[in-house]
TIRO-851152 format. One line per field, with one value per residue (C-alpha): x, y, z; residue in one letter; residue number from 1. Coordinates in nm, 2 decimals. Example, Ala and Ser with C-alpha at 12.3 -4.5 7.8 and 13.67 -1.06 7.14 Angstrom:
X: [1.23:1.37]
Y: [-0.45:-0.11]
Z: [0.78:0.71]
rest: [a:s]
nr: [1:2]
This chain:
X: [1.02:1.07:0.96:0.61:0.61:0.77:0.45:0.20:0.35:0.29:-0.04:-0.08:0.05:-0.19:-0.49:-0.51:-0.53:-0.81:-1.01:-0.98:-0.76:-1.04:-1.25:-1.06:-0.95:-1.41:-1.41:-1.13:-1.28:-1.64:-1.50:-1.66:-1.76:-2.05:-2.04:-2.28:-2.12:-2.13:-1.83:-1.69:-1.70:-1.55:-1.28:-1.20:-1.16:-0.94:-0.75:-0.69:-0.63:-0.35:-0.18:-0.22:-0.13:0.21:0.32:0.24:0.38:0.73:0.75:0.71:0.99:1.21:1.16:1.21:1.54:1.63:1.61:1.77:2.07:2.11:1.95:2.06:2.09:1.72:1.56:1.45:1.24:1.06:1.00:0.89:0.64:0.37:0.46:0.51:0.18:0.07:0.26:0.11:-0.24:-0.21:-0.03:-0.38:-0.61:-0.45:-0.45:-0.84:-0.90:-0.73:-0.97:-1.30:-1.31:-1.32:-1.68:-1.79:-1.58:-1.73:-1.41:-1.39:-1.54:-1.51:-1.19:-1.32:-0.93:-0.74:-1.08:-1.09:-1.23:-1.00:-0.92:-1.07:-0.82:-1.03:-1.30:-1.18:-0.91:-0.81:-0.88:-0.63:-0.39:-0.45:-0.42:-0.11:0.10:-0.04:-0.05:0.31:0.49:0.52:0.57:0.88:1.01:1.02:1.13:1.42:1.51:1.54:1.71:1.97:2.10:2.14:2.35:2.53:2.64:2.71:2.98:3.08:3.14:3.30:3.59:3.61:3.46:3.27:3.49:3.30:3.00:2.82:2.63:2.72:2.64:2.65:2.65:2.31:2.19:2.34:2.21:1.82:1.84:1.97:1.65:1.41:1.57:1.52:1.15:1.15:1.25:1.10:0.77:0.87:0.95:0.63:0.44:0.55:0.47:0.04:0.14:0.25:0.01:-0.24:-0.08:-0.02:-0.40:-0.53:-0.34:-0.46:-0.72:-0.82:-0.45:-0.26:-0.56:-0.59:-0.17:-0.18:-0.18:-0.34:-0.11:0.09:-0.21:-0.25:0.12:0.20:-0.13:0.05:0.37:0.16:-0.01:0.28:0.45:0.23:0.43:0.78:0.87:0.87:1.10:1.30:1.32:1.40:1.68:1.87:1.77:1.93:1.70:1.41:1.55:1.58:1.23:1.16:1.35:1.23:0.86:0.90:1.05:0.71:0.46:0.66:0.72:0.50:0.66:0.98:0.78:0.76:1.11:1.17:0.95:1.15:1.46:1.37:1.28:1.57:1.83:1.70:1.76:2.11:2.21:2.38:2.37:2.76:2.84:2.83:3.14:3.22:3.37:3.47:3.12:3.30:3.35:3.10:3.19:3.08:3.15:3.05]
Y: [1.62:1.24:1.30:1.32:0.95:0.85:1.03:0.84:0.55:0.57:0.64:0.37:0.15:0.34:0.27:-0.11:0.01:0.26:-0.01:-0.34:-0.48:-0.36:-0.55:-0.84:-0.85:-0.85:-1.14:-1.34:-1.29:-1.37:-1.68:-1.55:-1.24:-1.07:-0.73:-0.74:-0.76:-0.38:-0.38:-0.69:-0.50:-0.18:-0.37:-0.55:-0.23:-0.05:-0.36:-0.33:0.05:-0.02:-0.32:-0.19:0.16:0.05:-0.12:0.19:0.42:0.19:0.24:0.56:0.62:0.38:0.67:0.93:0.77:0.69:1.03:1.22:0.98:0.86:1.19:1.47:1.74:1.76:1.59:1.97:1.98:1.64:1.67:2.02:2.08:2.08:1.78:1.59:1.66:1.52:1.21:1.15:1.24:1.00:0.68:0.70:0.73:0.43:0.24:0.32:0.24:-0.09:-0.16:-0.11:-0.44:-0.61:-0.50:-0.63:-1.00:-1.00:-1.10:-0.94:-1.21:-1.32:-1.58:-1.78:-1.93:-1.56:-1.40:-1.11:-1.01:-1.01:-1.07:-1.43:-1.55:-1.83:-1.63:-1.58:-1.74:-1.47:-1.20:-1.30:-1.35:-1.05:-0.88:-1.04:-0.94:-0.56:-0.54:-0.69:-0.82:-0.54:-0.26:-0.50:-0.54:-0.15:-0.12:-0.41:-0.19:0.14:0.01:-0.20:0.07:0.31:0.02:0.00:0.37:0.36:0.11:0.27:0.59:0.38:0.23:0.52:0.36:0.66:0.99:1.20:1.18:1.47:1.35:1.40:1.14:1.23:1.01:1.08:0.98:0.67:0.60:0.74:0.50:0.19:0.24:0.27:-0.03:-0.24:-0.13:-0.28:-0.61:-0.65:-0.56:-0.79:-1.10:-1.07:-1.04:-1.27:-1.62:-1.50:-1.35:-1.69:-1.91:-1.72:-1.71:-2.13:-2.17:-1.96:-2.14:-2.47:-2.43:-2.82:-2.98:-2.68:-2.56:-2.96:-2.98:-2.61:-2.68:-2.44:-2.38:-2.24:-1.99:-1.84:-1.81:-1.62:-1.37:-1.32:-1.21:-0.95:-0.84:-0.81:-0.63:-0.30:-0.21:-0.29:0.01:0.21:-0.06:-0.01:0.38:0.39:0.14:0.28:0.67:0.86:1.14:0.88:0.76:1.13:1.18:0.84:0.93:1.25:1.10:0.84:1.11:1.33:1.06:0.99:1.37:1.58:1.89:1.82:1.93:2.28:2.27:2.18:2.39:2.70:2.59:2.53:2.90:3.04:2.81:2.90:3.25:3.16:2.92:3.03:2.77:2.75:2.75:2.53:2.35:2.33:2.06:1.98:1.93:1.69:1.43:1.22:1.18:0.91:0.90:0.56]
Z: [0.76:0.78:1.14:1.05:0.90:1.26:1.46:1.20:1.21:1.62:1.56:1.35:1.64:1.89:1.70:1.82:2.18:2.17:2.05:1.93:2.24:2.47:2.32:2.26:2.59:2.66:2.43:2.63:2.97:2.81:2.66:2.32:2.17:2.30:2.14:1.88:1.45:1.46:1.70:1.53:1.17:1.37:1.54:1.20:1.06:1.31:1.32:0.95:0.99:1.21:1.06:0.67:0.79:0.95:0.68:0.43:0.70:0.70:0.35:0.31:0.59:0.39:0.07:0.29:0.42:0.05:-0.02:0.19:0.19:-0.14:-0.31:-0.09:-0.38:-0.45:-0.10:0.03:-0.27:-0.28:0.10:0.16:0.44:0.16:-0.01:0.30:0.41:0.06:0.05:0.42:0.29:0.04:0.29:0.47:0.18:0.02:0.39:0.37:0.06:0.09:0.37:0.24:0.00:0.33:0.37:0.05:0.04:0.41:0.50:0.86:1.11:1.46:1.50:1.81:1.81:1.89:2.04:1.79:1.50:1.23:0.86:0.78:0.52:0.38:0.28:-0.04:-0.23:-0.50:-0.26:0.04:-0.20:-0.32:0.00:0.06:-0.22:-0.23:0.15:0.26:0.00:-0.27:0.01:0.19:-0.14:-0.18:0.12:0.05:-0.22:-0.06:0.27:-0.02:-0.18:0.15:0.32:-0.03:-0.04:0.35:0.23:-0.05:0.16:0.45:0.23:0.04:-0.29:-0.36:-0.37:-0.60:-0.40:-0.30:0.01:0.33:0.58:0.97:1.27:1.38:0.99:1.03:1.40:1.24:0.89:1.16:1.41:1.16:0.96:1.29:1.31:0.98:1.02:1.32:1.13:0.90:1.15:1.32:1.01:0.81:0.90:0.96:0.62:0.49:0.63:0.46:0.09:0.14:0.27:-0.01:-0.29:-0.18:0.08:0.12:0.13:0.35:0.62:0.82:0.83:0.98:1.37:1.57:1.77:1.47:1.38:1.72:1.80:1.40:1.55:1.86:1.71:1.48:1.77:1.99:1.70:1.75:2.14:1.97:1.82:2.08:2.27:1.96:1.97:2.34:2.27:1.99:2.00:2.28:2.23:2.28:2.60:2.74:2.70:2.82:3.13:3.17:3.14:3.43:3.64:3.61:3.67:3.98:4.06:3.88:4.04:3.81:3.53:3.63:3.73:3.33:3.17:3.37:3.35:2.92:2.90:3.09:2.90:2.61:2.63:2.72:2.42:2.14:1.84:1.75:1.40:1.15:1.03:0.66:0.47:0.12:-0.08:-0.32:-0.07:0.11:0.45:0.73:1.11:1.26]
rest: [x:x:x:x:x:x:x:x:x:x:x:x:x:x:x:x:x:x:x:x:x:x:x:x:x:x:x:x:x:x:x:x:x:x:x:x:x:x:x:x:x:x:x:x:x:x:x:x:x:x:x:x:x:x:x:x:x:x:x:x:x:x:x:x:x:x:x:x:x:x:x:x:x:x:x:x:x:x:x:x:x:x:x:x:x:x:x:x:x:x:x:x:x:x:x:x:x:x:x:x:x:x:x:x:x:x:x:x:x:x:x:x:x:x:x:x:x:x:x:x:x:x:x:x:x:x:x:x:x:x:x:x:x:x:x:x:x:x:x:x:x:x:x:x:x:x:x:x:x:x:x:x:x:x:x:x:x:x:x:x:x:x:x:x:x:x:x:x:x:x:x:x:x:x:x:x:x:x:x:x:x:x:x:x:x:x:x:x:x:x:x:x:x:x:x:x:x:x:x:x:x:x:x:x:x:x:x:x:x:x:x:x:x:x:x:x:x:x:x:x:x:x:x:x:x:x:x:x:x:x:x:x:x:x:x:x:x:x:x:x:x:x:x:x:x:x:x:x:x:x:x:x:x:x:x:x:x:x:x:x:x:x:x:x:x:x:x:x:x:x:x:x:x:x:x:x:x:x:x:x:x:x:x:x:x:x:x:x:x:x]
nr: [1:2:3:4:5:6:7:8:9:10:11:12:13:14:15:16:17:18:19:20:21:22:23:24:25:26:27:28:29:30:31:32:33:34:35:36:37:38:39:40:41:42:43:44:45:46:47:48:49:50:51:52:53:54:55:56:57:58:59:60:61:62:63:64:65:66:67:68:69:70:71:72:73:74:75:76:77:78:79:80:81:82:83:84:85:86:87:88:89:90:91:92:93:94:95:96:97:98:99:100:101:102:103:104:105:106:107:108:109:110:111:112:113:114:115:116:117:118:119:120:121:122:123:124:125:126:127:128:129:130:131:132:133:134:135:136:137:138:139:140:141:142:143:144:145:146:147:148:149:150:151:152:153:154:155:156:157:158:159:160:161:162:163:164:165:166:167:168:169:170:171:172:173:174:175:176:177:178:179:180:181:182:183:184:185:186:187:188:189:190:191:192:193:194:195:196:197:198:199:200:201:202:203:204:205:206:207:208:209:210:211:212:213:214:215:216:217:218:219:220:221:222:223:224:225:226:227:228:229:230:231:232:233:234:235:236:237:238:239:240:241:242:243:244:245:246:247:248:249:250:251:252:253:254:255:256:257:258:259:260:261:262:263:264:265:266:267:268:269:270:271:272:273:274:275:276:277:278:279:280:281:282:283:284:285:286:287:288:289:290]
């Protein structure tokens, strides 16, 4: 189930390319933006979409990982198909709804210094800090919590601290909680300092703003930007299932007659394979293979 959460959270990433990079990439060419403020408000908003989505969709992976490692026992009942579906319902209606006061503090405009319309941080003071403290520093500090106590009872298990545990933690579990811990703080590297600068210029807009050089500014939007094509770097790097498909991908664009040859060999392999059984171990110990 925590699967789903992985395919949003690439959506998420996806969204900036449909449409706001496009357009920003109009804006750099035109020296300015020449797209009217419907656009502007629109890309603003996707832009939000993605970014505020991500960081919603991170945390809820981290509670799904936090679950089915450190609470095992009852994780096929909080992550059914049905509540899944609900918890993902409810990342995106929260990533919305965090949005829409944008539109009313009129805080999406046209930043002539990165060429895109984005969130202006000195709109309002209250509200920016606001938005960062609900929008990236309480959902990392969940996230902190949840990825703290996973690498906790990985040690325990490792030296053998915690015998009567229940859990049962497997090589690929391991290898899945690592990757998506990367794609954390990588989120949380590139987002940070454009998260910063705008919690010091908000708390003392007339002293912090003149000492923030622009080159500072554009290179902290850079990394947040650049931070949207990283996780799939990240996935292809440290999942071998990932790099399979990656492979397999590449070899169809550049012979599309292998994926034919795939698809048929699939069916008949299928019919073939027989899953083997399942090996049993002692329940009252928790068991890691690193």
């Amino acid at each position: 189930m925590g699967n789903i959460f992985v395919v949003s959270l690439s959506v998420a990433d996806l969204v900036v390319a449909v449409y706001p990079y496009p357009l920003i990439l109009s804006a750099i060419f035109h020296n300015g933006w020449t797209m009217g403020n419907v656009h502007c408000q629109i890309s603003g908003f996707l832009m939000g979409l993605s970014v505020i989505g991500s960081i919603f969709n991170i945390t809820a992976i981290a509670i799904n990982r936090y679950c089915y490692i450190c609470h095992s026992l009852r994780y096929d009942k909080l992550f059914n198909l049905k509540n899944t579906c609900c918890y993902l319902c409810l990342t995106w209606t929260l990533t919305v709804v965090a949005i829409v006061p944008n539109f009313f503090v009129g805080s999406l405009q046209y930043d002539p210094r990165i060429y895109s319309c984005t969130f202006a941080q000195t709109v309002s003071t209250s509200y920016t800090i606001t938005v960062v403290v609900v929008h990236f520093i309480v959902p990392l500090s969940v996230v902190t919590f949840c990825y703290l106590r996973i690498w906790i009872l990985v040690i325990q298990v490792k030296h053998r601290v915690r015998q009567d545990c229940k859990q049962k933690l497997r090589a690929a579990d391991i290898r899945n909680f690592l990757t998506m811990f990367v794609v954390f703080v990588l989120f949380a590297v590139c987002w940070g300092p454009l998260n910063f600068i705008g919690l010091a210029v908000s708390i003392n807009p007339s002293k912090v703003q003149p000492h923030i050089p622009e080159w500072l500014f554009v290179l902290s939007y850079f990394m947040a930007y650049f931070n949207s094509c990283l996780n799939a770097v990240i996935y292809g790097l440290l999942n071998q299932n990932f790099r399979k498909e990656y492979k397999r991908i590449l070899l169809t664009l550049w012979t599309p007659r292998l994926l034919f040859i795939d698809v048929s060999k699939g069916g008949t392999e299928g019919m073939k394979s027989k899953h083997s059984p399942a090996v049993t171990t002692n329940n009252n110990h928790a068991e890691i293979h690193l």
